[in-house]
C-alpha positions in Angstrom: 77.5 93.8 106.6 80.1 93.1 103.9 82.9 94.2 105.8 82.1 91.4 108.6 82.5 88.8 106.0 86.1 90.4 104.5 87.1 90.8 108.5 90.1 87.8 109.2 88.7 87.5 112.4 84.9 86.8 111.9 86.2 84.8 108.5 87.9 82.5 111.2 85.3 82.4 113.7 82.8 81.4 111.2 84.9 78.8 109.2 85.7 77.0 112.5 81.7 77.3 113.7 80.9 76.2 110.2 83.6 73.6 110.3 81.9 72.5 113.3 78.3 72.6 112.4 79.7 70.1 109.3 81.0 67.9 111.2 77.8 67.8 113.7 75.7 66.8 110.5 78.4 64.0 109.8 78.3 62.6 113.5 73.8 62.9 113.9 74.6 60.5 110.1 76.4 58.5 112.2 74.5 58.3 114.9 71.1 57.6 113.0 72.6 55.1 110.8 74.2 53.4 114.4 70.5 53.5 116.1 68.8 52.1 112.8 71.3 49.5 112.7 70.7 48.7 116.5 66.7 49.1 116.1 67.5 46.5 113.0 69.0 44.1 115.3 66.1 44.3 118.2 63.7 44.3 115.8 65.6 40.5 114.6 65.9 39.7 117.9 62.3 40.1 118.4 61.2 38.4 115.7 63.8 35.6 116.7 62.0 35.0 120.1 58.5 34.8 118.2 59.6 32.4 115.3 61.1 30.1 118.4 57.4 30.6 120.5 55.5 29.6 117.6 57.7 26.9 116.2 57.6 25.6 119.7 54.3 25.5 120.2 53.6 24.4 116.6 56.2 22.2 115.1 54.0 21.0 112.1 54.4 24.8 110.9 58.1 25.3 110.8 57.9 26.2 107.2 55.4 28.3 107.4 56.5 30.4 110.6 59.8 30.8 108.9 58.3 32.0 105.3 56.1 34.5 107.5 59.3 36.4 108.6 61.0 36.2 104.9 58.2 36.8 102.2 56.0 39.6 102.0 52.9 37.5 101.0 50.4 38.2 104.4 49.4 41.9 103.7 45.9 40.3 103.1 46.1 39.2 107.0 47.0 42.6 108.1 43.4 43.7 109.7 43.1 40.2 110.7 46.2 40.0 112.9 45.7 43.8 114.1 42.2 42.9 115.3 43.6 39.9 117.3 46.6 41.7 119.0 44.1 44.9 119.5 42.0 42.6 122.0 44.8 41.1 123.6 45.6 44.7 124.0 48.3 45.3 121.6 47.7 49.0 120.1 49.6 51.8 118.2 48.5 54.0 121.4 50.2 51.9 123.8 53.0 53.6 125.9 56.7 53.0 124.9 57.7 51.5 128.3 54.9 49.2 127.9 57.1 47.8 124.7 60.4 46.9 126.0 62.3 46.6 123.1 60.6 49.9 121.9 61.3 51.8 125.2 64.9 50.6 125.4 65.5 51.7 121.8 64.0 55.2 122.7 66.3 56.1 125.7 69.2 54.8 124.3 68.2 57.2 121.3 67.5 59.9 123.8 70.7 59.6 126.0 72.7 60.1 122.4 71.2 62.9 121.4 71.1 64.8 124.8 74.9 64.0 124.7 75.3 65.0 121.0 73.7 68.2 121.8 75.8 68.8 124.7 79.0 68.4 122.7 77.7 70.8 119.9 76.7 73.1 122.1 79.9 73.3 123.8 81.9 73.1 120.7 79.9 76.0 119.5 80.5 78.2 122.8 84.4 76.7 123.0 85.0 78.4 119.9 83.1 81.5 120.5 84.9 81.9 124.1 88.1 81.2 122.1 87.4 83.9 119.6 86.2 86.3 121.9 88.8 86.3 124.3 91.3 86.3 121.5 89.5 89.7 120.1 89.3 91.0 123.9 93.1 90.1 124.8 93.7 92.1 121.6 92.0 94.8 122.7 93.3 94.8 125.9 97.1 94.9 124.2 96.1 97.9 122.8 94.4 99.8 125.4 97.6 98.9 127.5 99.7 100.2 124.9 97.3 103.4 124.4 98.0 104.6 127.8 101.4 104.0 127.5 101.3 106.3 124.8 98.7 108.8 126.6 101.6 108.1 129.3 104.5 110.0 127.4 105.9 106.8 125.9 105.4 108.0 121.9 107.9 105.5 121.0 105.5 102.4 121.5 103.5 101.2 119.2 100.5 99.1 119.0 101.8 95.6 118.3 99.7 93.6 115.3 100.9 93.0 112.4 97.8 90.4 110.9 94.7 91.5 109.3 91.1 92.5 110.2 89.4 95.6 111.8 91.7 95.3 114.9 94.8 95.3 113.2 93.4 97.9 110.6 92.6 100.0 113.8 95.8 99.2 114.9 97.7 100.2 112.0 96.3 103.7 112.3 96.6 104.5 115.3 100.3 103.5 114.6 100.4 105.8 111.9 98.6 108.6 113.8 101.1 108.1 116.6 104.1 108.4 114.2 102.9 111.3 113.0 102.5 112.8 116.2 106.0 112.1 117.5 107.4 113.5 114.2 105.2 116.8 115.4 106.4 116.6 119.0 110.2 116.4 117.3 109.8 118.9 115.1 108.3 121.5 118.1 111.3 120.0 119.9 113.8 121.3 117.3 111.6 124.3 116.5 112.5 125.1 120.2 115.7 124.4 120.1 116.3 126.7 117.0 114.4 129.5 118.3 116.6 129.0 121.8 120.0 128.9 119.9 118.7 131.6 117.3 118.1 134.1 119.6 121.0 133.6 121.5 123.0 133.6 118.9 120.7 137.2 117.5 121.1 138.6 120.9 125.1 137.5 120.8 125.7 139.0 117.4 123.5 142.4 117.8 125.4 143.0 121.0 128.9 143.7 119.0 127.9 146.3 117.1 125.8 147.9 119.4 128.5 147.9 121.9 130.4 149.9 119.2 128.0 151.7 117.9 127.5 152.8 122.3 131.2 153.8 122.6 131.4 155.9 119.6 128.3 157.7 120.2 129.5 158.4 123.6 133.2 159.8 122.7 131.6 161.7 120.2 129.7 163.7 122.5 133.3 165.0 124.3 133.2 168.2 122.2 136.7 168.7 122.4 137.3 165.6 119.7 139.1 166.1 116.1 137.3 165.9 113.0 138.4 163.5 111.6 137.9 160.8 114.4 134.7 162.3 114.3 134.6 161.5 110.8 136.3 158.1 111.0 133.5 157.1 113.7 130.8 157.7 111.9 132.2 155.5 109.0 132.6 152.9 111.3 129.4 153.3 112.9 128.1 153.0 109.4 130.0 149.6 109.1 128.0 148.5 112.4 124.8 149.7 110.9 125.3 147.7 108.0 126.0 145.0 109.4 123.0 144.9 111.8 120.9 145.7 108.7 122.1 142.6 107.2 122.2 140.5 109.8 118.5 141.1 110.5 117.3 141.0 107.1 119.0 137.6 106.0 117.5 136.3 109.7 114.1 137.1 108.3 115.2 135.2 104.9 115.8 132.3 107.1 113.1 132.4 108.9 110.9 132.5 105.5 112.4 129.5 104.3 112.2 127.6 108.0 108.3 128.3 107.8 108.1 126.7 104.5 106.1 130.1 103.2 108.6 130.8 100.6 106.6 130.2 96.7 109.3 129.8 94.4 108.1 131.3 90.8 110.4 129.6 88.6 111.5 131.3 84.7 114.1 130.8 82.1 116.6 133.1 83.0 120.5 133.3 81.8 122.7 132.5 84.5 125.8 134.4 83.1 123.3 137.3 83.5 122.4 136.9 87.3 126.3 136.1 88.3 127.1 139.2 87.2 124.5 141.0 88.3 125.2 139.2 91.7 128.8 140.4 91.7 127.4 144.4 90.6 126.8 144.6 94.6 130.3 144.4 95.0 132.2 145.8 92.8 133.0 148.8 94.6 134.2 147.0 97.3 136.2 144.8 95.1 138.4 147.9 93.4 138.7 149.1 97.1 140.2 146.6 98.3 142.0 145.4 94.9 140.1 142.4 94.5 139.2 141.0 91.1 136.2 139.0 90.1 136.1 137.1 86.6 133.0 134.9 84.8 133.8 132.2 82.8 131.5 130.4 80.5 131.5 127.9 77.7 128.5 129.9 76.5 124.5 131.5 77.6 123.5 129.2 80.3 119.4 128.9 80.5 118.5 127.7 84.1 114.1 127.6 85.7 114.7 129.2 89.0 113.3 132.1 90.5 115.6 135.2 89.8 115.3 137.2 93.1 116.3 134.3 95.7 118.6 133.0 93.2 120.4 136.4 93.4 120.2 136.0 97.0 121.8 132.4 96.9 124.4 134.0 94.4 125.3 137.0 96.5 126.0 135.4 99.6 128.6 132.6 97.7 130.3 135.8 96.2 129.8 137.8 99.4 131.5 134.7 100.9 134.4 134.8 98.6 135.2 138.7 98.5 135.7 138.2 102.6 138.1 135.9 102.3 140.2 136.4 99.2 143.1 138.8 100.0 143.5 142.3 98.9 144.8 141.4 95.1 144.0 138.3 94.5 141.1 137.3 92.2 137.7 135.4 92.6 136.4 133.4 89.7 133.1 131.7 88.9 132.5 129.3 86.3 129.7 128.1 85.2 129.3 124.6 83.2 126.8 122.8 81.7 125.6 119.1 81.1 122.8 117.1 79.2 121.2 116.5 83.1 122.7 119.6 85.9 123.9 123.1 85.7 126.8 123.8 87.6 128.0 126.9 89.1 131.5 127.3 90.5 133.2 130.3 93.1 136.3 129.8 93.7 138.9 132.4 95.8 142.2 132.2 96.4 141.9 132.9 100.2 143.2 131.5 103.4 141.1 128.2 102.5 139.0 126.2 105.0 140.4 124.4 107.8 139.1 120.7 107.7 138.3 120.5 111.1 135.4 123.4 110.1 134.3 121.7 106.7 131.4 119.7 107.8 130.1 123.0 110.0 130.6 125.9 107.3 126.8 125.4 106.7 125.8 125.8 110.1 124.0 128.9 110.9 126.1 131.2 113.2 129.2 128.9 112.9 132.7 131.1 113.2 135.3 128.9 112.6 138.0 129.2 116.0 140.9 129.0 113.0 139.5 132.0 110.8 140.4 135.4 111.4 138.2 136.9 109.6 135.9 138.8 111.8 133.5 139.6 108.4 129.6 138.3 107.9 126.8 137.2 110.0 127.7 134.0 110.1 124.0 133.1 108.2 124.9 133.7 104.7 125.9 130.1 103.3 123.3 129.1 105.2 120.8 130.8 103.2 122.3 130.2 100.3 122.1 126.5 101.0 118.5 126.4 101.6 117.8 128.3 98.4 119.8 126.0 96.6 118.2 123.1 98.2 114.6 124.6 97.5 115.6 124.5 93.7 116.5 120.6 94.3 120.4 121.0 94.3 122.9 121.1 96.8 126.1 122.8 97.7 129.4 121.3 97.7 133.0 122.5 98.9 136.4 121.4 98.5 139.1 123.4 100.2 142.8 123.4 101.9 144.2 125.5 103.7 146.3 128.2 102.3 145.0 127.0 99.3 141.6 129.0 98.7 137.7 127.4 98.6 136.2 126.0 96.1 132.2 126.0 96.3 129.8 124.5 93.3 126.2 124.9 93.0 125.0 121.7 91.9 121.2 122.4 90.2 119.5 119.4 88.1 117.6 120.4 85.1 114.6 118.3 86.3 113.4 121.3 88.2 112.0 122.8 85.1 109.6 120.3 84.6 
């Protein structure tokens, strides 16, 4: 019952029927104070016409006649003059048309009250037909834009922007309806990944097992040396590898796209997890003469959780060892401030071309000017998203010829 009373629409309705019921009380005043004064004038009038018959008829009582009609000194002659009139037939029971004045004064009376009542009335169901088919255009608006909706339109929206249990109503099925289309985008783009992912899957597993087919097949010709037997098998290895990868960083990724990750953040030192995120490649490194230095202004203590750090870590490196020529060197730095932690990898490779700069992130994306044939194409992918799920962010400065400079940005605000 409350909420009728804080409702804008039923405040309205009832302030304008209780602004109208006020002023009814003010006219019926008016009226009544009109009729008395018109009943004051017949009964003058009246009284007029008898002072004239009985002066006329009675001059030597002028005086008297006239103080009759001013003083109020004949109560004593009340049941006197009642039994007088009462013979000549002049009773209380009499009917009003039988007194003229009377009978005039009472349809007069009657016709402006019939007339006032008509007018209330009608200003009371004038303003209920006016709120009514204000609320009911309303509602038709918004059944008219529901179907629209239910129609495929998820852009519209339910036009009201007052207040009430309409607009309220309004308001959330506005909200529901944004929600929705933010679903219905997101399944969109879900499906639009999953399209392009598996493509791109189907496009990446099909080059190593291609290989992987061709030197399985000339190493069944028995007649084959050694050592290209020897050297196939290392490069089926390779492909083997690489497939490995390739399948277990897609299953990273598509962790973090379902949101199921839990990040269990701890102190850890980050000079600790660089280097154990370079470890993985050292081998590889002295292979291919490749050198790989730390620098710090001291222990760095970072919250972040340790094993998808490593994995962030790994791939920037990873990133770095495949395109830094055989002896030149790959550095990380890492810096810290009173409010981020920053963590530096730079290589002196062929750089980045800057028509491929804004797309490096992008999983799958092979730049048409590199030619390095290396990676997955996922790996600074996943090592963005990591970064991103500990509230930092990647950035990237590079020139061709001129090596790569990437910097892991991570505020210390995630430890609180």
């Amino acid at each position: 019952m409350s909420s009728l009373f804080t409702n804008k629409d039923a405040k309205k309705f009832f302030t304008t029927l209780t602004l109208a019921l006020l002023l009814g009380v003010i006219i019926a005043q008016i009226i009544a104070y009109v009729n008395a004064v018109q009943f004051k004038n017949e009964m003058i009038m009246h009284d007029y016409e008898l002072a004239g018959y009985l002066s006329g008829e009675h001059p030597e009582l002028a005086s008297e006649i006239s103080s009759a009609f001013t003083a109020d000194k004949f109560k004593n002659h009340f049941e006197t003059g009642k039994t007088l009139l009462e013979q000549a037939g002049y009773k209380d029971s009499m009917r009003l048309h039988l007194i003229p004045r009377v009978n005039e004064f009472y349809r007069t009376n009657m016709a402006t009250n019939f007339i006032f009542s008509v007018i209330m009335s009608l200003a009371i169901l004038l303003a209920a037909f006016l709120f009514l088919r204000g609320h009911y255009r309303k509602i038709d608006r918004h059944n008219d834009d529901v179907n629209k909706i239910m129609s495929g339109e998820i852009a519209a929206r339910l036009g009201d922007s007052g207040e009430g249990s309409l607009a309220k109503l309004a308001a959330s099925i506005n909200m529901m309806t944004a929600s929705l289309h933010t679903h219905i985008e997101r399944e969109k783009q879900n499906r639009i990944f999953l399209k392009d992912i598996l493509t791109n899957v189907s496009h990446q597993l099909k080059t190593p097992l291609s290989a992987l087919n061709m030197y399985t097949e000339i190493m069944k010709d028995e007649n084959i040396d050694n050592k290209v037997i020897a050297s196939f098998l290392s490069k089926s290895e390779s492909e083997l590898d690489r497939m490995r990868i390739l399948i277990a960083s897609l299953l990273k990724m598509a962790k973090l796209d379902a949101g199921i990750i839990e990040i269990n953040k701890k102190d850890y030192i980050l000079n600790d997890l660089v280097k154990q995120a370079a470890g993985s490649f050292e081998i590889r490194l002295g292979k291919e003469g490749k050198t790989f230095e730390i620098k710090a202004g001291g222990r760095v203590s970072y919250a972040c959780d340790k094993e998808w750090m490593l994995e962030a870590l790994s791939n920037l490196i990873k990133n770095a060892v495949e395109h830094t020529t055989a002896g030149n060197r790959i550095e990380a730095l890492i810096e810290e401030t009173p409010l981020m932690v920053k963590i530096t990898v730079r290589d002196d490779g062929a750089g980045i071309h800057p028509d491929d700069i804004n797309y490096i992130f992008k999983r799958f994306y092979r730049s048409r000017f590199s030619q390095n044939k290396q990676g997955t194409g996922i790996g600074l992918t996943l090592a963005k998203s990591i970064i991103e799920m500990h509230g930092g962010f990647i950035s990237v400065e590079s020139a061709v010829e001129k090596g790569a400079i990437f910097t892991v940005h991570l505020p210390k605000l995630t430890k609180l």
